[in-house]
PDB file of N, CA, C and O in Angstrom, chain B, residues numbered from 101:
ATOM      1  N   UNK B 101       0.849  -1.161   0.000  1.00  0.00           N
ATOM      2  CA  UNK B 101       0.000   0.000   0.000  1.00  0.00           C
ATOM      3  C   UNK B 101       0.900   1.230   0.000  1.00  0.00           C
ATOM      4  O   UNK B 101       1.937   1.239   0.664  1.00  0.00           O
ATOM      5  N   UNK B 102       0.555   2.155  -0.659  1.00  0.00           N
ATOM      6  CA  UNK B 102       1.553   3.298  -0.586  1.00  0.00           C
ATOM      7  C   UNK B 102       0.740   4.155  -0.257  1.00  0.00           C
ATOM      8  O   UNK B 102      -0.431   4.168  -0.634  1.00  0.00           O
ATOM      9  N   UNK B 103       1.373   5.150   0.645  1.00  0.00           N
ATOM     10  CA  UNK B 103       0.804   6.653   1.536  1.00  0.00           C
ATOM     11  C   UNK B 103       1.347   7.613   0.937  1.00  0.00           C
ATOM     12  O   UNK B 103       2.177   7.233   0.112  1.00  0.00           O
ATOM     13  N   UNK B 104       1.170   9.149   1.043  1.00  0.00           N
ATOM     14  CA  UNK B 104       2.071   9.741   0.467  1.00  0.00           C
ATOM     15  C   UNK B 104       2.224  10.684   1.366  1.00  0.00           C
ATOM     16  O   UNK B 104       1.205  11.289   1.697  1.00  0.00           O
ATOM     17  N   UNK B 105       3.635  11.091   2.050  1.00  0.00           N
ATOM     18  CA  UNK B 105       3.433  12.211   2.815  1.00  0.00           C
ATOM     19  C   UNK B 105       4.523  13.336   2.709  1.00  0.00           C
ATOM     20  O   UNK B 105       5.446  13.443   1.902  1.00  0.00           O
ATOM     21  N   UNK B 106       4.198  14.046   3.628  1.00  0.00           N
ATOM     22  CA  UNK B 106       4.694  15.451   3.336  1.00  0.00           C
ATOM     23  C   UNK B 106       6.211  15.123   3.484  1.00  0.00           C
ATOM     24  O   UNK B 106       6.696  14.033   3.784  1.00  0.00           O
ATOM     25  N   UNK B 107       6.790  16.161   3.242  1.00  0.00           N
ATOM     26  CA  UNK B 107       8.605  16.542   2.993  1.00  0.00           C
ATOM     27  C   UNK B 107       8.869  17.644   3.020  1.00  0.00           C
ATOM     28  O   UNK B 107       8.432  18.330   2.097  1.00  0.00           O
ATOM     29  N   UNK B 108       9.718  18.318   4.113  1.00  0.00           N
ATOM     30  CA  UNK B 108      10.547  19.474   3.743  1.00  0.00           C
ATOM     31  C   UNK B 108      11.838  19.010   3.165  1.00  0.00           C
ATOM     32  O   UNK B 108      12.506  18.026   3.480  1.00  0.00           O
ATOM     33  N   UNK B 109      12.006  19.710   2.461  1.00  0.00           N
ATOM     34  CA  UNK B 109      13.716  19.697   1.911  1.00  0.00           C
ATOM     35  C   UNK B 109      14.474  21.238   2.386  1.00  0.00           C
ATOM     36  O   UNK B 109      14.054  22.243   1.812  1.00  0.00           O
ATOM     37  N   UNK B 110      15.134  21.334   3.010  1.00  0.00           N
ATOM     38  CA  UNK B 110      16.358  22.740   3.030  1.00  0.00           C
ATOM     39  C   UNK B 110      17.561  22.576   2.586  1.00  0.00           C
ATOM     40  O   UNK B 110      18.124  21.486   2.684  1.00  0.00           O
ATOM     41  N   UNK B 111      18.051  23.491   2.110  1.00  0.00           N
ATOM     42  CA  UNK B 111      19.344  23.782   1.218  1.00  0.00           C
ATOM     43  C   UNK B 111      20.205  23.789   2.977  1.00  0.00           C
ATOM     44  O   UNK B 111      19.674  24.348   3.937  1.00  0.00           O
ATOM     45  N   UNK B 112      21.338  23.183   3.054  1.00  0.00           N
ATOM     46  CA  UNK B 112      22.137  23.381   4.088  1.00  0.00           C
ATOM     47  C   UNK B 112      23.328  23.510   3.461  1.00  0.00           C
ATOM     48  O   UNK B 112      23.591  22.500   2.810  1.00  0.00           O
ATOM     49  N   UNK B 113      24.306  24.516   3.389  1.00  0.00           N
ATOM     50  CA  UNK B 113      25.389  24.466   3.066  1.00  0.00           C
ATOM     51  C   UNK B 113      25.690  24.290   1.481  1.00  0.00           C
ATOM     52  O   UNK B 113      25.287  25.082   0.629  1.00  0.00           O
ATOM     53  N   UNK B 114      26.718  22.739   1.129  1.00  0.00           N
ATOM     54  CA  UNK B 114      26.656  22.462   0.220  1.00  0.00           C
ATOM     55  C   UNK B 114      26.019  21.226  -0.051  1.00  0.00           C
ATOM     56  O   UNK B 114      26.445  20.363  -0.818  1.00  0.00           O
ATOM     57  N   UNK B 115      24.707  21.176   0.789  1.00  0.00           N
ATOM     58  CA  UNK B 115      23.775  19.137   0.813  1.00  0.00           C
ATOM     59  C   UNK B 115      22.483  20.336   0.410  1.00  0.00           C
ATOM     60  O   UNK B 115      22.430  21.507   0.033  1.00  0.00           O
ATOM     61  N   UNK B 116      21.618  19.328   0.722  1.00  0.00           N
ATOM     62  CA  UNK B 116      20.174  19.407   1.122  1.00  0.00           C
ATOM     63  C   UNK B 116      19.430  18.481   2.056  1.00  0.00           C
ATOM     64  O   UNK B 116      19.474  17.276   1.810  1.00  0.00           O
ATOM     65  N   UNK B 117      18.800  18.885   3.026  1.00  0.00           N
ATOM     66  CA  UNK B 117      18.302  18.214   3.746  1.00  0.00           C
ATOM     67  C   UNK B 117      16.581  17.526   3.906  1.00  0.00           C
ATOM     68  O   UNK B 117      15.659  18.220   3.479  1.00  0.00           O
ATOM     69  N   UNK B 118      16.319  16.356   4.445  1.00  0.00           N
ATOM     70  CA  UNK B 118      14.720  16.583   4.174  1.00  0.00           C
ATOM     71  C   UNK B 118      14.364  15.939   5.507  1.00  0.00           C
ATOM     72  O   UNK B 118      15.112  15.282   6.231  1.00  0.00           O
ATOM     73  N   UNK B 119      13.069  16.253   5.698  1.00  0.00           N
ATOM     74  CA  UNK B 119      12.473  15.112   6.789  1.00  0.00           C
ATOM     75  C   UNK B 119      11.046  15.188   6.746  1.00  0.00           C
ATOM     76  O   UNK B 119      10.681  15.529   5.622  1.00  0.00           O
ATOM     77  N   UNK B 120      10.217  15.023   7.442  1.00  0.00           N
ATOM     78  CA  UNK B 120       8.645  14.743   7.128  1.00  0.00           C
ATOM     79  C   UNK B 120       8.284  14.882   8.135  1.00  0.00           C
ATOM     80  O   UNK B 120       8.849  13.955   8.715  1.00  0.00           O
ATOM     81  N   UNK B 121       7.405  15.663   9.245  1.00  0.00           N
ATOM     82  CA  UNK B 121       7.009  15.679  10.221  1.00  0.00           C
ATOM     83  C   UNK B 121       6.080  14.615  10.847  1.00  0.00           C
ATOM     84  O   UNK B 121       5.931  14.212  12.000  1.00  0.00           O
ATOM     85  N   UNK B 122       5.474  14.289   9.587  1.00  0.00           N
ATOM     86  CA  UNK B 122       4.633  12.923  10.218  1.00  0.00           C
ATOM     87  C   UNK B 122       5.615  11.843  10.939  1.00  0.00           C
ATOM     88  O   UNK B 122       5.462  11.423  12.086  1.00  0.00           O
ATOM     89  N   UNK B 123       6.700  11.461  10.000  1.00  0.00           N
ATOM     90  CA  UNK B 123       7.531  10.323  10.136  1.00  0.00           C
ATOM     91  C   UNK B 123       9.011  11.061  11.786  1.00  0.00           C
ATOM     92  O   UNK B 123      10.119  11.528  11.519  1.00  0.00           O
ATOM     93  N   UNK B 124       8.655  10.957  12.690  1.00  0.00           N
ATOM     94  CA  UNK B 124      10.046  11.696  13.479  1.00  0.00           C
ATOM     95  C   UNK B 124      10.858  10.867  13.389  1.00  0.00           C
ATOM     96  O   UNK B 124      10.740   9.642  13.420  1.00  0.00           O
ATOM     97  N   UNK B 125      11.884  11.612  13.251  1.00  0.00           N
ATOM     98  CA  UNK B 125      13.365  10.975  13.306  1.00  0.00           C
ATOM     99  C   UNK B 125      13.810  10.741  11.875  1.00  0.00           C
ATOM    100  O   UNK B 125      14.979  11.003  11.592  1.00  0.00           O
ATOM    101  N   UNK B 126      12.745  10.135  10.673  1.00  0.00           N
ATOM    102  CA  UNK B 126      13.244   9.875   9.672  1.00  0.00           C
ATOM    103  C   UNK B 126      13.962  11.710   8.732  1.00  0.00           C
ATOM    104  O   UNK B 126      13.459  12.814   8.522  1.00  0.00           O
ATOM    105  N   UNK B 127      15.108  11.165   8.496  1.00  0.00           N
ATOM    106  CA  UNK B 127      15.807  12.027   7.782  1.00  0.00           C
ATOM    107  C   UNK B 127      16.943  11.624   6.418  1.00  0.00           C
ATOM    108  O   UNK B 127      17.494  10.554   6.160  1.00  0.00           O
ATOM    109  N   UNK B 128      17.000  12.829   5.783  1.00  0.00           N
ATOM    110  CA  UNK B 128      18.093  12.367   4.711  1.00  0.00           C
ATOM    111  C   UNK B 128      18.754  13.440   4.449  1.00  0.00           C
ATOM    112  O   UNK B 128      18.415  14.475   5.023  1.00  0.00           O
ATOM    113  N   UNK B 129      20.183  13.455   3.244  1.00  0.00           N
ATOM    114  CA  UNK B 129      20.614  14.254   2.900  1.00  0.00           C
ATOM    115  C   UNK B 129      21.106  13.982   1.602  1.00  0.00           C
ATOM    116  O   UNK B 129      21.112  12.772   1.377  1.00  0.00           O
ATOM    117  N   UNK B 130      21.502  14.645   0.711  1.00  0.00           N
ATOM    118  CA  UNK B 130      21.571  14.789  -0.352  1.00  0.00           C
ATOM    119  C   UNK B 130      22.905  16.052  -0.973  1.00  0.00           C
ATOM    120  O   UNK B 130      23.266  17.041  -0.336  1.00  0.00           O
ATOM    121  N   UNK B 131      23.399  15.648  -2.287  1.00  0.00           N
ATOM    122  CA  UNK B 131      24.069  16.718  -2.728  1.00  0.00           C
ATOM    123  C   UNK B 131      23.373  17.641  -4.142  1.00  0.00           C
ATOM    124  O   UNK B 131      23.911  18.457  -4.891  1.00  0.00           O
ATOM    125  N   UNK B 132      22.166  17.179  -4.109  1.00  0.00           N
ATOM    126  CA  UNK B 132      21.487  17.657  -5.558  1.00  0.00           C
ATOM    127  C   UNK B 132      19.480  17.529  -4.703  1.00  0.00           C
ATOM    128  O   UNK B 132      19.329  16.802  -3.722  1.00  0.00           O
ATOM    129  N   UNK B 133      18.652  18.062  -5.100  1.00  0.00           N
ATOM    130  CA  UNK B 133      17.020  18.069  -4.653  1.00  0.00           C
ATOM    131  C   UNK B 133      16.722  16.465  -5.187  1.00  0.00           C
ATOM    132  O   UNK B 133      16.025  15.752  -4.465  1.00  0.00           O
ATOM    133  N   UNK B 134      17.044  16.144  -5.941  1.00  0.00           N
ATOM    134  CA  UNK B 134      16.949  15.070  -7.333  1.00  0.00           C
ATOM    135  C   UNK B 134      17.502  13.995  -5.993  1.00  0.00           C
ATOM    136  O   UNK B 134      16.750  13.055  -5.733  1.00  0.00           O
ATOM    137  N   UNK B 135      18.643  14.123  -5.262  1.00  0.00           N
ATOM    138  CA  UNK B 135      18.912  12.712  -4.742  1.00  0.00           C
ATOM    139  C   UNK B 135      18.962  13.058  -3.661  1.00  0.00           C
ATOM    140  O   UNK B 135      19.754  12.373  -3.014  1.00  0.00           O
ATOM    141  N   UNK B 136      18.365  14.017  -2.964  1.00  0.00           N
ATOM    142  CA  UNK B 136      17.795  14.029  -1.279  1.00  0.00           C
ATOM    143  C   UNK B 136      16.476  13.612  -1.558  1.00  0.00           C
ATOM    144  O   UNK B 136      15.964  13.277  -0.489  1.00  0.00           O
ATOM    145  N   UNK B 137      15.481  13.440  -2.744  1.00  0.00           N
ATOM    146  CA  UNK B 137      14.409  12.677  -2.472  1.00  0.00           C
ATOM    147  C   UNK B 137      14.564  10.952  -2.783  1.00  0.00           C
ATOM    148  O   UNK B 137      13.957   9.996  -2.300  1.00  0.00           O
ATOM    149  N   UNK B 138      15.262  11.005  -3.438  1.00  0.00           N
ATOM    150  CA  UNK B 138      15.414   9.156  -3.660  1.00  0.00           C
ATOM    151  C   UNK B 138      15.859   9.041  -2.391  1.00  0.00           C
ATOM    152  O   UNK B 138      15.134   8.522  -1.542  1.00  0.00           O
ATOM    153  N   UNK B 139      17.527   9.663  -1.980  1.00  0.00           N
ATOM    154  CA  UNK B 139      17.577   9.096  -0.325  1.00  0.00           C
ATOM    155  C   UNK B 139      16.406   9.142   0.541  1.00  0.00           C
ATOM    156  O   UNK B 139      16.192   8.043   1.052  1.00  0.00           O
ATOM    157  N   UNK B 140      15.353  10.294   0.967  1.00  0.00           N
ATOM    158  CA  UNK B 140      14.174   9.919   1.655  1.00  0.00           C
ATOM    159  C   UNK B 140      13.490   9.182   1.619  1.00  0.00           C
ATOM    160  O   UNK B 140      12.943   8.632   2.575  1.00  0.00           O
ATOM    161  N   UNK B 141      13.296   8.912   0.080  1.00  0.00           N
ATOM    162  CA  UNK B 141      11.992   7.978   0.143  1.00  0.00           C
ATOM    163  C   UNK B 141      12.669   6.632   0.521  1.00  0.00           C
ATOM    164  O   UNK B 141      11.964   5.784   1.069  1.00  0.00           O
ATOM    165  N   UNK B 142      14.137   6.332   0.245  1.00  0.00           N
ATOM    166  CA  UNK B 142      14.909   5.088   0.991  1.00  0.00           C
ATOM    167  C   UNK B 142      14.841   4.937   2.690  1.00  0.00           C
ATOM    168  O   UNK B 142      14.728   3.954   3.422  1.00  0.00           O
ATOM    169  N   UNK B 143      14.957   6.305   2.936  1.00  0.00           N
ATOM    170  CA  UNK B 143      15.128   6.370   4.568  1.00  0.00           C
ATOM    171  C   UNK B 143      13.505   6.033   4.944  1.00  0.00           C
ATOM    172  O   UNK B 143      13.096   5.244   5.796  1.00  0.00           O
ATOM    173  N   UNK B 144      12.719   6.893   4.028  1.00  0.00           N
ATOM    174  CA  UNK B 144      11.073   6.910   4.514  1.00  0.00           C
ATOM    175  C   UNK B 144      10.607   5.291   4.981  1.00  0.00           C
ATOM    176  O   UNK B 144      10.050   4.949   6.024  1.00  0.00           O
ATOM    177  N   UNK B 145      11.049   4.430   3.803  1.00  0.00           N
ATOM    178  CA  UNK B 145      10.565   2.807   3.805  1.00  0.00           C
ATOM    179  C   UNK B 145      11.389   2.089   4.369  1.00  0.00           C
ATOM    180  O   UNK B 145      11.061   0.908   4.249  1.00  0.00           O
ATOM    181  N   UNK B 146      12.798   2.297   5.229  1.00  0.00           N
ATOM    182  CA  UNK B 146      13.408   2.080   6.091  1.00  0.00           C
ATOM    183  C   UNK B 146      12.297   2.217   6.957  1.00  0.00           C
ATOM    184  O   UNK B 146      11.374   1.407   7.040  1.00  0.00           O
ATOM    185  N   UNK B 147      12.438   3.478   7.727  1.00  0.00           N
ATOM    186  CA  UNK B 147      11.287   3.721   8.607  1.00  0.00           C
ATOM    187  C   UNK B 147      10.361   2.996   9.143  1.00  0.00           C
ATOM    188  O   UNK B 147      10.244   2.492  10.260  1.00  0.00           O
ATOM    189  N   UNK B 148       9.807   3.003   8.346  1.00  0.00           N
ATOM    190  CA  UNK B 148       7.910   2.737   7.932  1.00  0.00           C
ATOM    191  C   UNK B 148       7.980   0.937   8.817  1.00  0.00           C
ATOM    192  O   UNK B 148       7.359   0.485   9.779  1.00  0.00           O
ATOM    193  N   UNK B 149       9.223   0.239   7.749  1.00  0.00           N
ATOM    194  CA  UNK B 149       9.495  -1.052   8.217  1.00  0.00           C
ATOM    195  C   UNK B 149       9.793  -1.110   9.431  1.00  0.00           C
ATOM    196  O   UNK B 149       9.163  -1.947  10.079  1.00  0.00           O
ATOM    197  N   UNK B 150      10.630  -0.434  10.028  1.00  0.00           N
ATOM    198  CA  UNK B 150      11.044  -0.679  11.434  1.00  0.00           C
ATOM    199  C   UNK B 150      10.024  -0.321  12.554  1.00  0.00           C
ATOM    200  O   UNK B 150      10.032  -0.791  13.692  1.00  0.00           O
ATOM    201  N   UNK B 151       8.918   0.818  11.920  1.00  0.00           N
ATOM    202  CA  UNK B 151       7.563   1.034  12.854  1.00  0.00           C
ATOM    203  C   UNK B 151       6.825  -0.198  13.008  1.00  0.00           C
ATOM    204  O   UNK B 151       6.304  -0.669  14.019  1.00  0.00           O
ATOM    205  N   UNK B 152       6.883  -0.742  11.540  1.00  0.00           N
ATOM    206  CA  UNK B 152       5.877  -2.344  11.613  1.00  0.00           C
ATOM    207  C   UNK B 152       6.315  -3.149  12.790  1.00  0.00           C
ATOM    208  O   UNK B 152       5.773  -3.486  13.842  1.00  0.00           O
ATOM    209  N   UNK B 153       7.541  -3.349  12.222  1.00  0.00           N
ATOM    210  CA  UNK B 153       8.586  -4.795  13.137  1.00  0.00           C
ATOM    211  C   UNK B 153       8.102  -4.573  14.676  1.00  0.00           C
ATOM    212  O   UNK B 153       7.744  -5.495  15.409  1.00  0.00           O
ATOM    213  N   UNK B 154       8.155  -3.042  15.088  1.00  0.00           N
ATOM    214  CA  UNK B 154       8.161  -2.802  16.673  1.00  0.00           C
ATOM    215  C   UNK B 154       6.523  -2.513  16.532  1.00  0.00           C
ATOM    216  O   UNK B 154       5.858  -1.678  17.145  1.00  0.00           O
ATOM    217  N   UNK B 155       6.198  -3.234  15.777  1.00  0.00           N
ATOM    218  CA  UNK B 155       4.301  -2.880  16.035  1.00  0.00           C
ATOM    219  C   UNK B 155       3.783  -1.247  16.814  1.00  0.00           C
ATOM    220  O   UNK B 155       3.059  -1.104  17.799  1.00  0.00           O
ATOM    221  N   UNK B 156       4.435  -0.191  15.985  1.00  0.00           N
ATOM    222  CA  UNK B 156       4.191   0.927  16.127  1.00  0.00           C
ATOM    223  C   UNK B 156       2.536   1.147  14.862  1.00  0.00           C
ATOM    224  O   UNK B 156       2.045   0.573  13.890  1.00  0.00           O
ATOM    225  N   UNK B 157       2.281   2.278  15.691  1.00  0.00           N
ATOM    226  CA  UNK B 157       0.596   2.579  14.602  1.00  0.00           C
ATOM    227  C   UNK B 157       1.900   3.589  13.560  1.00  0.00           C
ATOM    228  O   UNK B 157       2.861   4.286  13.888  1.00  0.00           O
ATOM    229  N   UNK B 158       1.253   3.173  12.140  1.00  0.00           N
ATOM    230  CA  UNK B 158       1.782   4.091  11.579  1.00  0.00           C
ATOM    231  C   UNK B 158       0.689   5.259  11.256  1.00  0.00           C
ATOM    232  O   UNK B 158      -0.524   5.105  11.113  1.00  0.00           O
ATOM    233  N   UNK B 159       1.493   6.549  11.176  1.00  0.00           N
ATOM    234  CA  UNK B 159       0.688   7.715  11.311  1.00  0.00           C
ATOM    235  C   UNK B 159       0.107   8.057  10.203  1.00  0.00           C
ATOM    236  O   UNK B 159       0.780   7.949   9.178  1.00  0.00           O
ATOM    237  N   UNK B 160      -1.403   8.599  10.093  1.00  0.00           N
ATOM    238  CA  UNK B 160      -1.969   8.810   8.998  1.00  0.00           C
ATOM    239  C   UNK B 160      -0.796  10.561   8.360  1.00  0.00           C
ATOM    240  O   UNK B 160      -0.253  11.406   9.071  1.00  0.00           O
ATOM    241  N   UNK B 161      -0.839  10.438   6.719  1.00  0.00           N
ATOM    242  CA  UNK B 161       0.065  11.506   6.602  1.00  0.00           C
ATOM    243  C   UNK B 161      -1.201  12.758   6.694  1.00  0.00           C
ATOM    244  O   UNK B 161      -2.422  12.665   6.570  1.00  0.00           O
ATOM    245  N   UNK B 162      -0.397  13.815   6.937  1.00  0.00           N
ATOM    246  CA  UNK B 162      -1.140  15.148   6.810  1.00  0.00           C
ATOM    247  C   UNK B 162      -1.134  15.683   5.594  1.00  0.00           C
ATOM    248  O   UNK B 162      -0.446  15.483   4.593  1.00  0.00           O
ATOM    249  N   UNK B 163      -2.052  16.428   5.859  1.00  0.00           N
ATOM    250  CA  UNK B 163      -1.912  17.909   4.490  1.00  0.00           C
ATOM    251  C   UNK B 163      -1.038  18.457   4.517  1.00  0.00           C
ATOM    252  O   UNK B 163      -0.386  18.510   5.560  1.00  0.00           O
ATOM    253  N   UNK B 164      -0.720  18.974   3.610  1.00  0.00           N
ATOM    254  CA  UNK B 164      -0.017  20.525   3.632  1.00  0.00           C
ATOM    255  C   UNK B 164      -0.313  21.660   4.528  1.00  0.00           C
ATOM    256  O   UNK B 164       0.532  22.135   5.287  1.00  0.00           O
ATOM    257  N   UNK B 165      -1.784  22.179   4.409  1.00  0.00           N
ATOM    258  CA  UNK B 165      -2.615  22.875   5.018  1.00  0.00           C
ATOM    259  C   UNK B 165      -2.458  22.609   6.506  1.00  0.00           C
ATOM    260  O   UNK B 165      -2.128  23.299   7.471  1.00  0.00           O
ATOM    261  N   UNK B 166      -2.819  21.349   6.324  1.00  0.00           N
ATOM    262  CA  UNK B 166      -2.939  21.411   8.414  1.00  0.00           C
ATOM    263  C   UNK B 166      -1.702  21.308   9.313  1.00  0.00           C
ATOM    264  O   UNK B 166      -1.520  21.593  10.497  1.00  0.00           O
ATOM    265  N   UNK B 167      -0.731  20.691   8.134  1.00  0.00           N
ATOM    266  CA  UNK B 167       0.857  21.427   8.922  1.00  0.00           C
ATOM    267  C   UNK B 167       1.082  22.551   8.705  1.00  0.00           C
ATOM    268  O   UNK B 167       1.802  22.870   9.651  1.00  0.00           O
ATOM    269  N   UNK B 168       0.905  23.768   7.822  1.00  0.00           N
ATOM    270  CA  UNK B 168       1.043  24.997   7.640  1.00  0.00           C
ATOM    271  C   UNK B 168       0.182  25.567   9.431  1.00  0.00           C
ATOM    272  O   UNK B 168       0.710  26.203  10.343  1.00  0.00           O
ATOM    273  N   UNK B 169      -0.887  25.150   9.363  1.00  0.00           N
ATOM    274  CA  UNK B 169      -2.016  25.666  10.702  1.00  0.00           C
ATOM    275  C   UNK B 169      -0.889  25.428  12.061  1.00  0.00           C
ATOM    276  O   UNK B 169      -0.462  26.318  12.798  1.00  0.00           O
ATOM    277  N   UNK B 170      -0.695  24.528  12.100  1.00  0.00           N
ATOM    278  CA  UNK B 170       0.571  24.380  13.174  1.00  0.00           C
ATOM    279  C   UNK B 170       1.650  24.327  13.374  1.00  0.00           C
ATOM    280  O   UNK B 170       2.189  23.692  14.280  1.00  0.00           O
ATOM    281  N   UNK B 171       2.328  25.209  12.285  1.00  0.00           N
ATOM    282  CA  UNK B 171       3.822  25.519  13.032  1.00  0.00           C
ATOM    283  C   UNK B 171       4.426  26.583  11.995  1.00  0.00           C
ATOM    284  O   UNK B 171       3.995  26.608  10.842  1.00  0.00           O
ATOM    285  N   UNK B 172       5.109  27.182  12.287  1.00  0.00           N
ATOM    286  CA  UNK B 172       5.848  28.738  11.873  1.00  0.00           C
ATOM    287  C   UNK B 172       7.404  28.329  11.689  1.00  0.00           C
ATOM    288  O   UNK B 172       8.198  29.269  11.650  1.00  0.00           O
ATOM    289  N   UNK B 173       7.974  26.860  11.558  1.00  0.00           N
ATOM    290  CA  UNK B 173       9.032  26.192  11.205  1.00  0.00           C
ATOM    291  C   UNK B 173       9.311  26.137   9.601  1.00  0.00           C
ATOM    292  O   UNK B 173      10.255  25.414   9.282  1.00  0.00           O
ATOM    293  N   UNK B 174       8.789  26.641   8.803  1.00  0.00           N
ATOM    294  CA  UNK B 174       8.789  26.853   7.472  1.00  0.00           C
ATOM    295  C   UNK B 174       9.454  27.977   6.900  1.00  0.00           C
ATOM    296  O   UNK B 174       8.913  29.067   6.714  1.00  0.00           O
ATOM    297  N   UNK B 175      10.921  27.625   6.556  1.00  0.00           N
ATOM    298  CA  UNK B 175      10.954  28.901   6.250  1.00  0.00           C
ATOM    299  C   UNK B 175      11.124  29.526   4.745  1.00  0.00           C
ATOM    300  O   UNK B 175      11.892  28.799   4.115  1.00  0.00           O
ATOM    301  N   UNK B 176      10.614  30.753   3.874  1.00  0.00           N
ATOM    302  CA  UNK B 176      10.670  31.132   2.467  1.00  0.00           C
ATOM    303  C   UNK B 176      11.522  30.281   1.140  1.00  0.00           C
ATOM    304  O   UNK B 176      11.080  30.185  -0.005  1.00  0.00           O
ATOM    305  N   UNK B 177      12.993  29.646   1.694  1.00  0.00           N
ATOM    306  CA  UNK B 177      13.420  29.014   0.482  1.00  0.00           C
ATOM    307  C   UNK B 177      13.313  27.738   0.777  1.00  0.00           C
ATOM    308  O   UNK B 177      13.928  27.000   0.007  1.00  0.00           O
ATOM    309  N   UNK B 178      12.464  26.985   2.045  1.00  0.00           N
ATOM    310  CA  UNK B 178      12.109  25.551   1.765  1.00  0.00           C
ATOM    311  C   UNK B 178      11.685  24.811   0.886  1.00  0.00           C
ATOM    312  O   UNK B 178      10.696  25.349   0.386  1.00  0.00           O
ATOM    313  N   UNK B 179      11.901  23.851   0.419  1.00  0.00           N
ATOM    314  CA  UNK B 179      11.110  22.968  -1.072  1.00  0.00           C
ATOM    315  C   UNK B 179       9.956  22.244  -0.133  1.00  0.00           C
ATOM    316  O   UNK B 179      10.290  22.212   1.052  1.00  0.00           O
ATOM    317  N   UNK B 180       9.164  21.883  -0.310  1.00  0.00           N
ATOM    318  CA  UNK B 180       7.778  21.128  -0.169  1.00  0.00           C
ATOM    319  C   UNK B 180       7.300  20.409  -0.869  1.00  0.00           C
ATOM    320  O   UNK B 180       6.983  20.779  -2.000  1.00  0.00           O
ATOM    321  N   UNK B 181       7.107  19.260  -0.482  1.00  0.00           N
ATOM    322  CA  UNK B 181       6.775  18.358  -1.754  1.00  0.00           C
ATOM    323  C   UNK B 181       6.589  16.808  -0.885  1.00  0.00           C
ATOM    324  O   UNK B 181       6.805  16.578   0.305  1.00  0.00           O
ATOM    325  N   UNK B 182       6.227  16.111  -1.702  1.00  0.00           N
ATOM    326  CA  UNK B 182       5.374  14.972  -0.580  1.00  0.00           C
ATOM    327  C   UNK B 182       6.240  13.638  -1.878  1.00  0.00           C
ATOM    328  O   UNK B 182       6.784  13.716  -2.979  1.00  0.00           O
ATOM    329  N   UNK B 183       5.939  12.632  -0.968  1.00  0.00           N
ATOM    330  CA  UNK B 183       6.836  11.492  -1.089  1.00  0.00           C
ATOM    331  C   UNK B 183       6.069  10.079  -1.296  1.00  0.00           C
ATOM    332  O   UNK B 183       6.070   9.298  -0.345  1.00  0.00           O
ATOM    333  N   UNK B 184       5.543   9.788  -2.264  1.00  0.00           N
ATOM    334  CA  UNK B 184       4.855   8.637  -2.576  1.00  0.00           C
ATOM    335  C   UNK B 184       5.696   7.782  -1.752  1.00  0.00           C
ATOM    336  O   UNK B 184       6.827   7.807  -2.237  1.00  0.00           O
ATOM    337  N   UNK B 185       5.650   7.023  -0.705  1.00  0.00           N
ATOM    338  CA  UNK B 185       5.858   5.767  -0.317  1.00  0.00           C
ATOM    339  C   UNK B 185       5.091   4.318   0.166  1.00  0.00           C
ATOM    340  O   UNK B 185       4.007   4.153   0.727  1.00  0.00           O
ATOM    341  N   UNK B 186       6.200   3.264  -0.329  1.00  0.00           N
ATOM    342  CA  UNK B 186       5.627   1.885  -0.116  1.00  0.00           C
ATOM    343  C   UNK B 186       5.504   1.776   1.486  1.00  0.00           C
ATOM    344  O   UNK B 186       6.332   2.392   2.157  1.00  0.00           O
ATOM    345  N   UNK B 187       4.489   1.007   2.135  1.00  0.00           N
ATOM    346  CA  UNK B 187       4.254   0.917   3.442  1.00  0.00           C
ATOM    347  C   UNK B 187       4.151  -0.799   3.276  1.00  0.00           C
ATOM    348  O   UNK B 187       3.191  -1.167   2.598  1.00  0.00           O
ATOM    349  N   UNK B 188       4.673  -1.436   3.599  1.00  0.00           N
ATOM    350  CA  UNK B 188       4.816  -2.798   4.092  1.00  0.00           C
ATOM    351  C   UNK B 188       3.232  -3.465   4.723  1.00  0.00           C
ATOM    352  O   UNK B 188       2.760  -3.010   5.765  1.00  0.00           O
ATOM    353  N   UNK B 189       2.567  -4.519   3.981  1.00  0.00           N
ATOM    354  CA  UNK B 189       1.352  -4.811   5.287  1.00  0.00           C
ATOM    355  C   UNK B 189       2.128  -5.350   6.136  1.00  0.00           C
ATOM    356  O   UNK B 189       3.330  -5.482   5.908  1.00  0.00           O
ATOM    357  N   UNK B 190       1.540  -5.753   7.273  1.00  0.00           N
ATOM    358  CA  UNK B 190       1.935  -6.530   8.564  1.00  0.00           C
ATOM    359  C   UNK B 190       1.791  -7.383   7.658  1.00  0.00           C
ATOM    360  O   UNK B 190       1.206  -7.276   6.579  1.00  0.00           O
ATOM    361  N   UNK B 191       2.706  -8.829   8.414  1.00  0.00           N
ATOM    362  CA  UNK B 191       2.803 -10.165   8.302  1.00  0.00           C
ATOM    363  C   UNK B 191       2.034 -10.714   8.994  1.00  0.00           C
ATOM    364  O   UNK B 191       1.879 -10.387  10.171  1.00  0.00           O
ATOM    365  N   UNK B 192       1.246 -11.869   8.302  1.00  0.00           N
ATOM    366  CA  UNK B 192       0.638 -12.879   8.871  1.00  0.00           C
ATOM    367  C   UNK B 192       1.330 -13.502  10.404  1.00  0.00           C
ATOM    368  O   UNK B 192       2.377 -14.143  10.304  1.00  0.00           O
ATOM    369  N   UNK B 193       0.907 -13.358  11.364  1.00  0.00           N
ATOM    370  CA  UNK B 193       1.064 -13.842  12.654  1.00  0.00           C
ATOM    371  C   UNK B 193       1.625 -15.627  12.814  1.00  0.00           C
ATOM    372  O   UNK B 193       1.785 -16.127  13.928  1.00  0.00           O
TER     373      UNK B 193
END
């Protein structure tokens, strides 16, 4: 099943950085926009798997909109853009 959720990307230096507020902790970096999202969406389904394994709920993704409503962490040259990812079903017991 694939979800799709949000992504900041920031320019840091000479990388780019991304992470997803839904997903904490998951992060990536990159030397081009082009391969800080392939690394995310690698780190994203990393993730996602290791929430399953430890039988974590995975989080429904948000809007755009309703993370804009709660938080002032955005800043003018951020990229935004959301991340089609694969979500693993649980395994048969």
């Amino acid at each position: 099943m694939k979800k799709k959720f949000l992504v900041l990307i920031e320019k840091d230096g000479t990388n780019f950085s991304a992470y997803s507020p839904d997903l904490q902790g998951c992060i990536a970096t990159g030397k081009s926009i082009e391969k800080t999202i392939q690394e995310m969406r690698s780190a994203m389904e990393f993730h996602l798997e290791g929430m399953i394994e430890n039988n974590d709920n995975i989080p429904v993704p948000r809007s755009l909109n309703s993370y804009l409503l709660e938080t002032d962490e955005i800043a003018p040259d951020n990229i935004i853009t959301t991340i089609d990812t694969e979500v693993p079903e649980l395994a048969p017991a």
